[in-house]
N, CA and C atoms of all chains as a GROMACS GRO file, in nm:
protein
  552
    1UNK      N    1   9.294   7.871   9.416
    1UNK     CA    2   9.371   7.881   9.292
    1UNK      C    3   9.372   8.025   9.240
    2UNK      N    4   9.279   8.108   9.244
    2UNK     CA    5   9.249   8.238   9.233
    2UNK      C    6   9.313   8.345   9.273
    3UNK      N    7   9.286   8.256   9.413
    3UNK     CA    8   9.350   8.354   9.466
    3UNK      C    9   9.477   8.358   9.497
    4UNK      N   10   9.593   8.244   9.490
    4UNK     CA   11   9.736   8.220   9.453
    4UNK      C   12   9.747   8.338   9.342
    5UNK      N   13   9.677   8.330   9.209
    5UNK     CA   14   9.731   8.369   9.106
    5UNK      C   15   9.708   8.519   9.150
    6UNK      N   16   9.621   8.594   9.195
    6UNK     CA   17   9.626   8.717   9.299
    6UNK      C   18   9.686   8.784   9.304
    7UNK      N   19   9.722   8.691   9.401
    7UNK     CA   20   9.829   8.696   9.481
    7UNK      C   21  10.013   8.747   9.442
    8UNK      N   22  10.015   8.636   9.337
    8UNK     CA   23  10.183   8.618   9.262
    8UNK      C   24  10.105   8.751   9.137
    9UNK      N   25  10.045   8.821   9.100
    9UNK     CA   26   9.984   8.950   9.045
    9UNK      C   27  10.046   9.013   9.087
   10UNK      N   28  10.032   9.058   9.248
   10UNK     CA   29  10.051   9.173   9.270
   10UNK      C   30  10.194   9.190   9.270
   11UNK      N   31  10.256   9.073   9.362
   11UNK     CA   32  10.415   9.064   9.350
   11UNK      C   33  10.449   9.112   9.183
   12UNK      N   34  10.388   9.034   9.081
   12UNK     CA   35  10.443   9.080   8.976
   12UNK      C   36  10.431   9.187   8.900
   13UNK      N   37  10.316   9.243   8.933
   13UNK     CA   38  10.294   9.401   8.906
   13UNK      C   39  10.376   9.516   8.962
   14UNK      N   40  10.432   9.495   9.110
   14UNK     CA   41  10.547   9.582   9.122
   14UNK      C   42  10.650   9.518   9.110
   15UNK      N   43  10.718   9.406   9.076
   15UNK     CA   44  10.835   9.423   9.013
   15UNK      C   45  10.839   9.468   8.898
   16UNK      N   46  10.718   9.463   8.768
   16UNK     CA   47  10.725   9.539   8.646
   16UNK      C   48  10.705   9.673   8.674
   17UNK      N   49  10.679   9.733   8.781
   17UNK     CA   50  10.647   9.862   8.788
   17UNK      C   51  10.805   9.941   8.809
   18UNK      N   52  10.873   9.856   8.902
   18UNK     CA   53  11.027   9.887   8.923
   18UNK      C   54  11.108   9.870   8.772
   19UNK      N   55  11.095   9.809   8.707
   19UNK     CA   56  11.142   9.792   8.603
   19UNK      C   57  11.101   9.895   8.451
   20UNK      N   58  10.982   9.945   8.514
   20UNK     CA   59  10.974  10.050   8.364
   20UNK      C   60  10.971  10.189   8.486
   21UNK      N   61  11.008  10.189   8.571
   21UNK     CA   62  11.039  10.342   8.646
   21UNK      C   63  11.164  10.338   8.626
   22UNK      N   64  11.279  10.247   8.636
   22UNK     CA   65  11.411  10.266   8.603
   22UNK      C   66  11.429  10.280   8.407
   23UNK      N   67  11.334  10.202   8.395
   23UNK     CA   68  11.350  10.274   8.267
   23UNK      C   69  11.275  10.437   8.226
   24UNK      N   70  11.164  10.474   8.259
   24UNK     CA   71  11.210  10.615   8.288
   24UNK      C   72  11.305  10.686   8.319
   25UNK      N   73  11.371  10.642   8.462
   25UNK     CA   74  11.479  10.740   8.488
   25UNK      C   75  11.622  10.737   8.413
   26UNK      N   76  11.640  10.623   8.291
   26UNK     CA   77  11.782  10.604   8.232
   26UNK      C   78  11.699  10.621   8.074
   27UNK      N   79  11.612  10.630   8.052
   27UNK     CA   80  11.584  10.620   7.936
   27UNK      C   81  11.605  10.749   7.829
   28UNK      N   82  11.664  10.692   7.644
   28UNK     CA   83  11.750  10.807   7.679
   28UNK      C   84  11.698  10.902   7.599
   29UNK      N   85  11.564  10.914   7.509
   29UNK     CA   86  11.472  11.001   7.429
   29UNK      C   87  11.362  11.036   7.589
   30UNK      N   88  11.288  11.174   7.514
   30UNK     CA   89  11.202  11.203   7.613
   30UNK      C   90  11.083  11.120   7.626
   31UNK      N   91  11.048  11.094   7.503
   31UNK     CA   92  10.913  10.996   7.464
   31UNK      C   93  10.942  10.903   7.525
   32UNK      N   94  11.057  10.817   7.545
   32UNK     CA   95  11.082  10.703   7.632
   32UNK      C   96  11.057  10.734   7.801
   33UNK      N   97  11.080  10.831   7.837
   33UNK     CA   98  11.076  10.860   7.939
   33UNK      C   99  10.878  10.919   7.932
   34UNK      N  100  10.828  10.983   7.887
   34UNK     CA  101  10.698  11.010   7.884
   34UNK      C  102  10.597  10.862   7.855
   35UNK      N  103  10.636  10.802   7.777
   35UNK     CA  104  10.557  10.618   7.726
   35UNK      C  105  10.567  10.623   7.913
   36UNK      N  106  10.694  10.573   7.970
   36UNK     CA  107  10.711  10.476   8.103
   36UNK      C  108  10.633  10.541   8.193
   37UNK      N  109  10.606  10.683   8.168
   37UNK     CA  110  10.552  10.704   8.311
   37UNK      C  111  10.400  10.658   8.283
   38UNK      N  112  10.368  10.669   8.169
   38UNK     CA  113  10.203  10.678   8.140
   38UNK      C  114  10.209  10.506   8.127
   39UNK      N  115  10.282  10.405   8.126
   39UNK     CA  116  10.288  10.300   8.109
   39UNK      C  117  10.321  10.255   8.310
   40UNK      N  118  10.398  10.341   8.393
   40UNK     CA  119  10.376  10.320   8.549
   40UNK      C  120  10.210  10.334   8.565
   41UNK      N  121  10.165  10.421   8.517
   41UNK     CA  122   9.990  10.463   8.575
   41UNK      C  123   9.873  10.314   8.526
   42UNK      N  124   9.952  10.330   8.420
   42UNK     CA  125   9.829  10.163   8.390
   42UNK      C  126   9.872  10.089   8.461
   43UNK      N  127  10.011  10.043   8.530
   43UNK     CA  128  10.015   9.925   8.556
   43UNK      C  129   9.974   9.935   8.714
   44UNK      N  130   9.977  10.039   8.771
   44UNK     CA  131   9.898  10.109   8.895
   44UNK      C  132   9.802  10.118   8.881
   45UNK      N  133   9.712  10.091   8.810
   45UNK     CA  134   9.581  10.080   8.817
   45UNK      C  135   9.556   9.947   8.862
   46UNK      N  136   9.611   9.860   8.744
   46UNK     CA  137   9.591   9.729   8.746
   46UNK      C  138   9.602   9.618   8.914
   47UNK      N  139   9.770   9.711   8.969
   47UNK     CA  140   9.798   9.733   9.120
   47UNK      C  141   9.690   9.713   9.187
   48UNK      N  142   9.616   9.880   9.195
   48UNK     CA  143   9.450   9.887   9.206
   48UNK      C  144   9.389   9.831   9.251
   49UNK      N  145   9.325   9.748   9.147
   49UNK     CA  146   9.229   9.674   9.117
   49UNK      C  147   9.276   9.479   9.170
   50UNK      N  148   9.434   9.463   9.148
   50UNK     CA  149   9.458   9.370   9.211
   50UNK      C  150   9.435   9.338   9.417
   51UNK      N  151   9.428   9.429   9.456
   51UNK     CA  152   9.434   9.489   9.586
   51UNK      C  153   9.300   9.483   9.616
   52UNK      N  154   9.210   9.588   9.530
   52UNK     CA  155   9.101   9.536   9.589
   52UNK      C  156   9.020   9.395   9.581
   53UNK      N  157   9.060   9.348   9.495
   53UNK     CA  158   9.016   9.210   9.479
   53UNK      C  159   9.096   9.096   9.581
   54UNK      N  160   9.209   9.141   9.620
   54UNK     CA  161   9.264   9.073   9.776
   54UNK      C  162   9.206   9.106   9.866
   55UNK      N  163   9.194   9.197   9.943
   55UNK     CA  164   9.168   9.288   9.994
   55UNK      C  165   9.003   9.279  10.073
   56UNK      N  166   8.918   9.263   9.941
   56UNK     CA  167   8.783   9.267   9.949
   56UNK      C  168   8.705   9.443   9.979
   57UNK      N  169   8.790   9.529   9.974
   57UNK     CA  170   8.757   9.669   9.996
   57UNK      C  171   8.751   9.697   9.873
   58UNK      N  172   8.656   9.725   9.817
   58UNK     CA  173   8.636   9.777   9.680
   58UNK      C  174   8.644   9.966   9.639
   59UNK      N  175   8.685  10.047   9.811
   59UNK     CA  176   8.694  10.195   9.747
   59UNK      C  177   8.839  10.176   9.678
   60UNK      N  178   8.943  10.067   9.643
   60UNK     CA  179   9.074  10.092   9.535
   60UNK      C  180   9.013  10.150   9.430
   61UNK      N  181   8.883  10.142   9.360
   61UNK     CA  182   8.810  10.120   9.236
   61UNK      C  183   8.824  10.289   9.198
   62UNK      N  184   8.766  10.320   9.316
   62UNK     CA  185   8.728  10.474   9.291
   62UNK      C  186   8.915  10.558   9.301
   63UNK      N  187   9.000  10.535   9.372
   63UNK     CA  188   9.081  10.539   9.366
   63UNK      C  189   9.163  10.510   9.181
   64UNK      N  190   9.151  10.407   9.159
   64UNK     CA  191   9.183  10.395   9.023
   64UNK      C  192   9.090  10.499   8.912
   65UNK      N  193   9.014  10.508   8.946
   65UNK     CA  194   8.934  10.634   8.835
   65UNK      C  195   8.985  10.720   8.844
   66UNK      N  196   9.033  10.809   8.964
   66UNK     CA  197   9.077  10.928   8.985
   66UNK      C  198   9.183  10.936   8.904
   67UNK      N  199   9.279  10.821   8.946
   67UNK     CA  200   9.432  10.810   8.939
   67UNK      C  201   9.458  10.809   8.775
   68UNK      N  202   9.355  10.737   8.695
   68UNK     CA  203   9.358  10.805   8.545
   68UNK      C  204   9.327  10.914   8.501
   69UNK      N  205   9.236  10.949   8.555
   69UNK     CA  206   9.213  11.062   8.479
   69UNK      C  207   9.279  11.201   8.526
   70UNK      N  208   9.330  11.189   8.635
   70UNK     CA  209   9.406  11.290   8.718
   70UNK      C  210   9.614  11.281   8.593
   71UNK      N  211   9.621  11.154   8.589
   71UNK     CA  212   9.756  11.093   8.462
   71UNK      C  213   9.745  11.126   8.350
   72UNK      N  214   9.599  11.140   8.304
   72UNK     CA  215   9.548  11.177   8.152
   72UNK      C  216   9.612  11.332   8.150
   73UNK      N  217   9.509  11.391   8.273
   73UNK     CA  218   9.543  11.540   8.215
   73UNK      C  219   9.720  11.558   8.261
   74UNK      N  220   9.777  11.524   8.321
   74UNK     CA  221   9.891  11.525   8.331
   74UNK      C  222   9.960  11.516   8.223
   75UNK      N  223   9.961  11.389   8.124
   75UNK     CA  224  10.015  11.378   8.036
   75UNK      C  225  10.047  11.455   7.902
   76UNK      N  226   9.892  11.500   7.932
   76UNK     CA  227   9.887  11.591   7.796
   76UNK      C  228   9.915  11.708   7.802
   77UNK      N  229   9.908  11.749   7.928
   77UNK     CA  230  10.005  11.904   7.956
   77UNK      C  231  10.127  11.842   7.935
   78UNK      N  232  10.194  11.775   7.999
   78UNK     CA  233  10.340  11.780   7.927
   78UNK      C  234  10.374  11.794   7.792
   79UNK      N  235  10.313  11.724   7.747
   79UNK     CA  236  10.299  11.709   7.591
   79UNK      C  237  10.275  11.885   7.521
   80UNK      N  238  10.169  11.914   7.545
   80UNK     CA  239  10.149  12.063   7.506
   80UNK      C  240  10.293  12.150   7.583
   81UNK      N  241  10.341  12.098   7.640
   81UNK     CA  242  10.419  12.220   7.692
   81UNK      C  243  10.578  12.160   7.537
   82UNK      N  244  10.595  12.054   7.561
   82UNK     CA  245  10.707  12.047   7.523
   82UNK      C  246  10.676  12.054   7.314
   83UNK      N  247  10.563  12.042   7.294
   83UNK     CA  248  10.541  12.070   7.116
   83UNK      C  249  10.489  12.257   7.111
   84UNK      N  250  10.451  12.321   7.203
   84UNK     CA  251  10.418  12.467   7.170
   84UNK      C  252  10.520  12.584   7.251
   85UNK      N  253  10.585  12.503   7.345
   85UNK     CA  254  10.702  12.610   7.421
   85UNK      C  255  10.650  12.636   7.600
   86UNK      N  256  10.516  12.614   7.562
   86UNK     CA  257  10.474  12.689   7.678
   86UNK      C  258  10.338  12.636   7.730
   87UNK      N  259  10.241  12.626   7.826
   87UNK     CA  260  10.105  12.537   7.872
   87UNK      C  261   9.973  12.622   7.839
   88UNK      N  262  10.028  12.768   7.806
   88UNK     CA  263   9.904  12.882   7.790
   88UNK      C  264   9.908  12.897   7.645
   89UNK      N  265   8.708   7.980   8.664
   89UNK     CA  266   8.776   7.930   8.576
   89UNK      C  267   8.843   8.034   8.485
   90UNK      N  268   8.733   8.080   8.412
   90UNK     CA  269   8.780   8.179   8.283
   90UNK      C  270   8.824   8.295   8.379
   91UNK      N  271   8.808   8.312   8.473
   91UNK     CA  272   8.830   8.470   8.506
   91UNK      C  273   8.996   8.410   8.581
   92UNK      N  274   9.018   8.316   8.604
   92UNK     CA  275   9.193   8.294   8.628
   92UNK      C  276   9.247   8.291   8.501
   93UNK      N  277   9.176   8.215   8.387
   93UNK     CA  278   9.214   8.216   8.262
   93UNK      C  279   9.290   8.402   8.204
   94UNK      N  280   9.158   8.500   8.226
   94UNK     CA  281   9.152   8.633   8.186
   94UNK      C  282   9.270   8.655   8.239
   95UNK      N  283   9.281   8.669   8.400
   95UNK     CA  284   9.379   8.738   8.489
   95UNK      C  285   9.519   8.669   8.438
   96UNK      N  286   9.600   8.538   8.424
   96UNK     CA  287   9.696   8.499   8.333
   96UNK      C  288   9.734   8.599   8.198
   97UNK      N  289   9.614   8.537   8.117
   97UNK     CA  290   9.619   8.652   7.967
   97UNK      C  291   9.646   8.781   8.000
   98UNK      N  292   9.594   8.881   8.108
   98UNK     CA  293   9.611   9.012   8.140
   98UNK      C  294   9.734   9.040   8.190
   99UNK      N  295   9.770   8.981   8.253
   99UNK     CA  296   9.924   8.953   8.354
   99UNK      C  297  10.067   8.926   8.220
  100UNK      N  298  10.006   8.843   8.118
  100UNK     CA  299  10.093   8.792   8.016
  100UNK      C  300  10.154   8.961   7.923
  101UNK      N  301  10.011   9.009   7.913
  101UNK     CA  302  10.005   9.109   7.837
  101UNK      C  303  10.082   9.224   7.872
  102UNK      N  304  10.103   9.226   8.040
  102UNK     CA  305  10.117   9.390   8.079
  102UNK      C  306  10.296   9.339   8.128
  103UNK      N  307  10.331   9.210   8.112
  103UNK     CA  308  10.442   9.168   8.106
  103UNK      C  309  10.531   9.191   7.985
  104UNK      N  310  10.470   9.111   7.893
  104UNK     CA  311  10.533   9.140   7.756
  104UNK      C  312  10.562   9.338   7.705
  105UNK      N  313  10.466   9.408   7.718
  105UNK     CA  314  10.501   9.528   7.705
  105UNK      C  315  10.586   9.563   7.787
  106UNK      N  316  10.609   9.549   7.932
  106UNK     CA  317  10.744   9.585   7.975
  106UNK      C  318  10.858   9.539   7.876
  107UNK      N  319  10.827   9.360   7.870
  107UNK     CA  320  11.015   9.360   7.817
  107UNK      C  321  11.053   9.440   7.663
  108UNK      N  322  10.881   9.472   7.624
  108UNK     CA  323  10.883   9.498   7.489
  108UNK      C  324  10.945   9.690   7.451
  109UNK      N  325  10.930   9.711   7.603
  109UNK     CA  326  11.038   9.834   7.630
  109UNK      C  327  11.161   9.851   7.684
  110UNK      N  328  11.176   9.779   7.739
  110UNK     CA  329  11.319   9.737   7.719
  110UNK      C  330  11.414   9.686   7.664
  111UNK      N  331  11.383   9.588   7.533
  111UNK     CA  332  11.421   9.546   7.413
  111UNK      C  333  11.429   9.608   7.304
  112UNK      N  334  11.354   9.678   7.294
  112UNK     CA  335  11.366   9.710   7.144
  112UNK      C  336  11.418   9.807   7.081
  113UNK      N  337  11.489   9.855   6.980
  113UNK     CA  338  11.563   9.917   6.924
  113UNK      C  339  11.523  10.068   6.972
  114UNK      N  340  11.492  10.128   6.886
  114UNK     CA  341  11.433  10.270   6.825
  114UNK      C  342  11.298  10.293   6.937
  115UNK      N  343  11.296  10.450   6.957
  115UNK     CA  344  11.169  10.452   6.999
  115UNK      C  345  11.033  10.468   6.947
  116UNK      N  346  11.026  10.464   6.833
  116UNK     CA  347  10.867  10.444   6.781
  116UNK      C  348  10.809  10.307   6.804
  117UNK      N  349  10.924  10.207   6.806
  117UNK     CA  350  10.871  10.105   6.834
  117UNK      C  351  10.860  10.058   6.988
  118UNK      N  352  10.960  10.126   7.057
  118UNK     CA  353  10.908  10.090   7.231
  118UNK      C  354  10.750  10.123   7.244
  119UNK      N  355  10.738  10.290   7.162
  119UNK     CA  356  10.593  10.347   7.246
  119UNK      C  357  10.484  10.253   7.134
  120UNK      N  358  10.524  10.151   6.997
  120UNK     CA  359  10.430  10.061   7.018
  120UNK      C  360  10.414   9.941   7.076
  121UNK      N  361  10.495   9.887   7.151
  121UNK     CA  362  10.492   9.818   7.247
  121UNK      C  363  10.436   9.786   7.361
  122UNK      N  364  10.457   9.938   7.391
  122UNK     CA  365  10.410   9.967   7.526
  122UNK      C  366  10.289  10.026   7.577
  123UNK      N  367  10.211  10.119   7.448
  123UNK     CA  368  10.108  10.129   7.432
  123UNK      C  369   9.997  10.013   7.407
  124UNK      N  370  10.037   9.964   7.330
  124UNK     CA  371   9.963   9.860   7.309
  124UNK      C  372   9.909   9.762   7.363
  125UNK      N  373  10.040   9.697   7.459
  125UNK     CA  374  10.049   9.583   7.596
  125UNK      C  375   9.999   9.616   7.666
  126UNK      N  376   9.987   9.757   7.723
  126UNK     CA  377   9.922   9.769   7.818
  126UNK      C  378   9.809   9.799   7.821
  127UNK      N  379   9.760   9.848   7.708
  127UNK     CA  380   9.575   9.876   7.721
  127UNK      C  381   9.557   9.730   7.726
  128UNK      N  382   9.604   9.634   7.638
  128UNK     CA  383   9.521   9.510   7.619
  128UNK      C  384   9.545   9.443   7.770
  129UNK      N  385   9.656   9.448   7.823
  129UNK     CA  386   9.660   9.375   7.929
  129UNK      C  387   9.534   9.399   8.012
  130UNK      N  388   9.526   9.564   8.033
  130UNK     CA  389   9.456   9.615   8.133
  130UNK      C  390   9.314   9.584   8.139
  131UNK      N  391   9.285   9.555   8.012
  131UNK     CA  392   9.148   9.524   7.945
  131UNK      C  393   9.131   9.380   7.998
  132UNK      N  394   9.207   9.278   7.944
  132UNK     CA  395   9.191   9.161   7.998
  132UNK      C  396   9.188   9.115   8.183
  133UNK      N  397   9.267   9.223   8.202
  133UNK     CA  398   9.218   9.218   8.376
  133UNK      C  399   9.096   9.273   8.447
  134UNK      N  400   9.051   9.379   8.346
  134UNK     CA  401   8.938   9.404   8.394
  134UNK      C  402   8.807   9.302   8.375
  135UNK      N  403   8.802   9.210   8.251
  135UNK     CA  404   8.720   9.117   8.240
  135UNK      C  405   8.742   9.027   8.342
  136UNK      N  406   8.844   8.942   8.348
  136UNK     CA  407   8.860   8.855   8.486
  136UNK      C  408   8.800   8.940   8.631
  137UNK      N  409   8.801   9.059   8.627
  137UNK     CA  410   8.749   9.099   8.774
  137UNK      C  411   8.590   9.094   8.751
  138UNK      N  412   8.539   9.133   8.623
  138UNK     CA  413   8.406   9.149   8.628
  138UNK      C  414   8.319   9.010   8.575
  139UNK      N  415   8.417   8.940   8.588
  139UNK     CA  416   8.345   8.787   8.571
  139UNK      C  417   8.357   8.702   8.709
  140UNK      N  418   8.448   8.770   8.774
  140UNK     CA  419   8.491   8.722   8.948
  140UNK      C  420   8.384   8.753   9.018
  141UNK      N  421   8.309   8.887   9.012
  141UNK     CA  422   8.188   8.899   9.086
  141UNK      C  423   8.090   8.982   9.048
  142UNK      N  424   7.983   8.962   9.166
  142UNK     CA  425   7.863   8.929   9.131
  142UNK      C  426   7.748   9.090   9.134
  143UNK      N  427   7.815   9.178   9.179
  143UNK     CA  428   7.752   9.314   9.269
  143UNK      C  429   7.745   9.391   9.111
  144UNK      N  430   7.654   9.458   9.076
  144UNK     CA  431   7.570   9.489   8.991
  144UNK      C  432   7.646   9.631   8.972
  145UNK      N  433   7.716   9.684   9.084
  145UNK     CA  434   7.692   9.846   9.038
  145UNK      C  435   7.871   9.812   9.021
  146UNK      N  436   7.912   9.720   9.085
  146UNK     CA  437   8.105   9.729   9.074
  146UNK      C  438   8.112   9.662   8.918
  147UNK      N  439   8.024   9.575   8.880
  147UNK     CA  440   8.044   9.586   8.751
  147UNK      C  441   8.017   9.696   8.671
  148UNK      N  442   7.914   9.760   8.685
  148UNK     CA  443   7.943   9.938   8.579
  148UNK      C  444   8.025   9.987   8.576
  149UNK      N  445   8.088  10.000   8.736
  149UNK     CA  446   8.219  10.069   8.741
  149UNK      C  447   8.332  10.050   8.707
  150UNK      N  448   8.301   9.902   8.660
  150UNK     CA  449   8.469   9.834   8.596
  150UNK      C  450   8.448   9.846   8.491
  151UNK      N  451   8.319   9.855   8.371
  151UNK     CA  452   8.303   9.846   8.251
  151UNK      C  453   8.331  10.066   8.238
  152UNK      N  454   8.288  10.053   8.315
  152UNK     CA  455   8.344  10.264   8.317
  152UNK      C  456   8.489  10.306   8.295
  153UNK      N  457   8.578  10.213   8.437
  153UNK     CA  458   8.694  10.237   8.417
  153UNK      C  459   8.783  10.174   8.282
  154UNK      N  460   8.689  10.011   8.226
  154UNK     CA  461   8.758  10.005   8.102
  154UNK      C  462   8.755  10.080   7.969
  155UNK      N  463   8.636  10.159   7.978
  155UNK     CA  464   8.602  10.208   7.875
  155UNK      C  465   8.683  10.296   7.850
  156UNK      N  466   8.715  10.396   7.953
  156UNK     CA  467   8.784  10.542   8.013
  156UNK      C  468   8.924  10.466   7.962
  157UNK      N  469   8.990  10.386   7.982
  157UNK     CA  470   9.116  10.348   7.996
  157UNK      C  471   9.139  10.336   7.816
  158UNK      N  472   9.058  10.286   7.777
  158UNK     CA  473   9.036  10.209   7.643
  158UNK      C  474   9.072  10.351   7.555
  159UNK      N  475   8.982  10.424   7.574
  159UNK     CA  476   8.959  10.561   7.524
  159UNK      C  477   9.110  10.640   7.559
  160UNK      N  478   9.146  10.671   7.692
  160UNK     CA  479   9.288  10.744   7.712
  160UNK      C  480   9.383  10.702   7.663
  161UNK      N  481   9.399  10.617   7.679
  161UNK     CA  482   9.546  10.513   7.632
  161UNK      C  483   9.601  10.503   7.501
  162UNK      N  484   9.549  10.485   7.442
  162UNK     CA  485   9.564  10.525   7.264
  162UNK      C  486   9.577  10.656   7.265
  163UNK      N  487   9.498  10.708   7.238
  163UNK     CA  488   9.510  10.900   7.257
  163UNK      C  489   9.654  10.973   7.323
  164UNK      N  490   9.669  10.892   7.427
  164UNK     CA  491   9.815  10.986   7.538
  164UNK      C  492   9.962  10.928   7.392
  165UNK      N  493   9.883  10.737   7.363
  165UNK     CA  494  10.004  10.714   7.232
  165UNK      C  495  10.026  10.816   7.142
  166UNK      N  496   9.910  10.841   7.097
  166UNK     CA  497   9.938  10.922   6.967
  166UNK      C  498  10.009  11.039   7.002
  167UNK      N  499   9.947  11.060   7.113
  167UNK     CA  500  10.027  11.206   7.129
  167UNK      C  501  10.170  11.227   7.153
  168UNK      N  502  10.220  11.147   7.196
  168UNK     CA  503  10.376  11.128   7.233
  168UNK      C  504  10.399  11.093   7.138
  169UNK      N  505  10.331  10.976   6.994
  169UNK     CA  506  10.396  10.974   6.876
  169UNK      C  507  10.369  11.056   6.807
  170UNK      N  508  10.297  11.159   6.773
  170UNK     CA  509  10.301  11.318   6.699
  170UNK      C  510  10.406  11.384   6.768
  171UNK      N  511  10.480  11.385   6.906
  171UNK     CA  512  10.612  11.486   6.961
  171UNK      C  513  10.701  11.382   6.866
  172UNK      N  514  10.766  11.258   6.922
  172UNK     CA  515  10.864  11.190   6.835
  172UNK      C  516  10.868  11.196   6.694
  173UNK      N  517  10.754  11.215   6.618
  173UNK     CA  518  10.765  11.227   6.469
  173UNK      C  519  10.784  11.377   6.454
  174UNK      N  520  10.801  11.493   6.522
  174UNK     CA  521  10.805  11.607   6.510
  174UNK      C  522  10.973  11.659   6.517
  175UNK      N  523  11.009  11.542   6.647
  175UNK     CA  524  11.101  11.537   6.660
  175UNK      C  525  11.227  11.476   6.515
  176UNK      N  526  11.198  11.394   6.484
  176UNK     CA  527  11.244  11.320   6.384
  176UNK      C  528  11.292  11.386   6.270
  177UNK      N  529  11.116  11.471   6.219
  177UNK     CA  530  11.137  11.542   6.099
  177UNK      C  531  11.180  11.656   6.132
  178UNK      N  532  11.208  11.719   6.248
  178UNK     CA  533  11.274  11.837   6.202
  178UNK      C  534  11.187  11.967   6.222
  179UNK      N  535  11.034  11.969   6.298
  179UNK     CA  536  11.042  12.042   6.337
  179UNK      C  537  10.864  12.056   6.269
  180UNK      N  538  10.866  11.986   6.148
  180UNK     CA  539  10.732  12.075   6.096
  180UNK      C  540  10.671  11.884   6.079
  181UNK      N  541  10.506  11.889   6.057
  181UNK     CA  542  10.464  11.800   6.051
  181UNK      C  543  10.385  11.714   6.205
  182UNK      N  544  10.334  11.625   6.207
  182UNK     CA  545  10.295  11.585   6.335
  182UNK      C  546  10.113  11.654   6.350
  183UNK      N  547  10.048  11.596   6.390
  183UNK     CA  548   9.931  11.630   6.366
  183UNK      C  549   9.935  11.644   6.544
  184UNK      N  550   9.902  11.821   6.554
  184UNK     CA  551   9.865  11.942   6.612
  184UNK      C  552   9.940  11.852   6.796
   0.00000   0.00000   0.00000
């Protein structure tokens, strides 16, 4: 039963993942487009963590740590670039 | 039991914030939508995994990555809602 529901997870984690990347790419403020991408990375985590729990390989885990905090600083440089002009 | 229970609730959560960005009017309210849905979702999936098993150190590491997630996720919100409210007003205002 668990592992059905898993299972129909992961399927449903990338079809929501297809669905807020197209909304990134049509979306029509920047913030809309900045929310979706930082809203693709959580749901790639979640991906992740669904995988390794299919899977039974638990290095996804360490993989998902990276993959935030590597999105974090990403994010917030964009952010600083587009409220001060510039990243320095 | 509860940890199919969690994984449902988590799955419900990181669902609803999608449609809750694609629906909704204005964008202050997508990025609360979408902020929101998704920490909680993410949160609730991480409990279903760390109630699924039993290994001592993959649970630290899931209570690490929720914490980390818990902590970023709000923070990256605000910050994109200090650009949109900067945006809005015109230029001055928005905390730093």
């Amino acid at each position: 039963m668990f592992d059905v529901a898993v299972d129909l997870g992961v399927w449903l984690l990338l079809i929501l993942t297809g669905a807020v990347l197209v909304r990134a790419f049509l979306g029509p403020a920047l913030t809309d487009r900045l929310l979706a991408v930082n809203m693709i990375t959580t749901k790639l985590v979640a991906l992740f963590l669904l995988l390794a729990l299919q899977e039974g390989n638990w290095v996804y885990l360490d993989v998902a740590l990276v993959f935030v905090l590597a999105a974090c600083v990403a994010t917030v440089a964009i952010v600083k670039f587009f409220q001060e002009g510039s990243l320095l | 039991m509860f940890s199919l229970g969690f994984l449902l609730i988590g799955l419900f959560f990181l669902m609803s914030g999608t449609l809750g960005i694609w629906r909704l009017p204005d964008p202050l309210s997508r990025l609360h939508a979408g902020g929101l849905g998704d920490t909680l979702g993410l949160g609730f999936l991480l409990l279903a995994l760390i109630i699924n098993q039993q290994d001592i150190g993959l649970t630290v590491k899931l209570i690490f990555l929720g914490l980390m997630v818990i902590i970023i996720n709000p923070v990256i919100t605000h910050l994109v809602a200090s650009l949109e409210y900067k945006n809005i007003s015109g230029g001055k205002g928005g905390s730093s």
